[in-house]
C-alpha positions as CSV (number, residue, x, y, z in Angstrom):
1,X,89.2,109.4,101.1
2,X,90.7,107.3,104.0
3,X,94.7,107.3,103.9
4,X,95.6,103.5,103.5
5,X,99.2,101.7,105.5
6,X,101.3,100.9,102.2
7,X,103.1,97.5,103.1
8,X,105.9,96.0,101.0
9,X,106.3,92.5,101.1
10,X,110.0,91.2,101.3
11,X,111.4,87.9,101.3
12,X,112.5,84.7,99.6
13,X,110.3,83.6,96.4
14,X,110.9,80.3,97.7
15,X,107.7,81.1,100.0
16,X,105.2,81.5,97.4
17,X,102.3,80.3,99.6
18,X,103.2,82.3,102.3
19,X,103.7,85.5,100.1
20,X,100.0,84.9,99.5
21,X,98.4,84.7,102.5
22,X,100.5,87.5,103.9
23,X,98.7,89.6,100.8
24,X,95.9,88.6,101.6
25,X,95.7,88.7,105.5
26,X,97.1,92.3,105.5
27,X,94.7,93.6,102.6
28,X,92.1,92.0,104.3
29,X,93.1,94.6,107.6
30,X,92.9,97.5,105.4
31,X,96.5,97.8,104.0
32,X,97.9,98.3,100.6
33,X,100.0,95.5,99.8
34,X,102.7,95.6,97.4
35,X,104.7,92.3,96.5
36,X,106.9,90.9,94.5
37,X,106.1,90.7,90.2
38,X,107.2,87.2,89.8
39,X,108.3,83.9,92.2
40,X,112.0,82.8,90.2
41,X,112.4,80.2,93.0
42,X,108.7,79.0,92.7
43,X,107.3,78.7,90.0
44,X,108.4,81.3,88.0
45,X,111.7,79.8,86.7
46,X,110.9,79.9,83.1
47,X,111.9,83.5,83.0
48,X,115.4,82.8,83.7
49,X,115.3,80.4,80.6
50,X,117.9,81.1,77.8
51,X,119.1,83.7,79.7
52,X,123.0,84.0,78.9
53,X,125.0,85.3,82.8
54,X,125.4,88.6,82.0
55,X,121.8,89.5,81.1
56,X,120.8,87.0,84.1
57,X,122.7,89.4,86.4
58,X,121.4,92.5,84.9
59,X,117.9,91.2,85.2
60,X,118.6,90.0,88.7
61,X,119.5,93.6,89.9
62,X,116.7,95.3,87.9
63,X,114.5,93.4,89.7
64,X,116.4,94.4,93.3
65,X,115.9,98.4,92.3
66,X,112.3,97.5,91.6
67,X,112.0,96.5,94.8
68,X,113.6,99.1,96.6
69,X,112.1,101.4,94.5
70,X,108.5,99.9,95.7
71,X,109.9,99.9,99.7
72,X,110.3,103.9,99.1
73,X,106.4,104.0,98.2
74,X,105.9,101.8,101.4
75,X,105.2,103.4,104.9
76,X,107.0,99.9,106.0
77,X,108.2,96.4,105.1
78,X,106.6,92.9,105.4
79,X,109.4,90.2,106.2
80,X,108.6,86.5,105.0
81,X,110.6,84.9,107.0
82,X,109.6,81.2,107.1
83,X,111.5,79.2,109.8
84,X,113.3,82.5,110.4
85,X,115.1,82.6,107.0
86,X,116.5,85.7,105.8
87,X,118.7,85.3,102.8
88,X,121.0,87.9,101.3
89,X,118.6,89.9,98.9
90,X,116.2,90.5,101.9
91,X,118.7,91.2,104.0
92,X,119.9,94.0,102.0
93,X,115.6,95.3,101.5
94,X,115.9,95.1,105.6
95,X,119.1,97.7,105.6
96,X,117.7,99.6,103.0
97,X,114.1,100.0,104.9
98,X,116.2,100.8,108.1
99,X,118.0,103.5,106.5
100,X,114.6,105.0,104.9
101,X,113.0,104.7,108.1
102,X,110.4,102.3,107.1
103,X,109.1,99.8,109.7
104,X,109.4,96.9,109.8
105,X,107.2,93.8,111.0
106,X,108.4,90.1,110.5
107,X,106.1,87.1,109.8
108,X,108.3,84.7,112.7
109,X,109.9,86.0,115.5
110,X,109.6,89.6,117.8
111,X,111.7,91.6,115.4
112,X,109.5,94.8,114.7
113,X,111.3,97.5,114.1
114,X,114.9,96.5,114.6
């Protein structure tokens, strides 16, 4: 069987759309796309409902260490990076691909493999 890229996709959930088309433009070149498991800033707010700030904030970082843990299955990293944004959670996915030696290709912009 043919070895597959593994691609991680990283960015705000505020992109939802593009998140998708990403998916399905880099299955679609013969890559194994991993994303995110839910959209908290589009569409999936509900699960943050009733949530008191401490479970909020362990929830919140569960969901980082998932997401590292999914960039160290990844041969490289995805960045979503409508109109160039980059907010603090990807940021730290970026370092943490840079220090794993992933590569790493951005949706706007020249930045592969800073």
């Amino acid at each position: 069987m043919k070895k597959y890229n593994v691609i991680t996709l990283c960015g705000s959930t505020r992109f939802k759309d593009e998140f998708m088309q990403a998916q399905k433009e880099l299955t679609l070149k013969g890559n194994i796309v991993i994303s995110v498991g839910l959209f908290g800033h589009s569409g999936d707010s509900e699960v943050w409902e009733g949530m008191d700030e401490g479970t909020l904030t362990k929830t919140k970082q569960m969901l980082d260490d998932i997401h590292k843990a999914k960039i160290d299955m990844s041969d490289e990293i995805f960045v979503i990076n409508v109109g160039g944004y980059i907010g603090e959670s990807t940021k730290s996915e970026i370092e943490y691909a840079k220090a794993h030696n992933k590569k790493i290709t951005y949706l706007e912009g020249d930045k592969v493999n800073e």
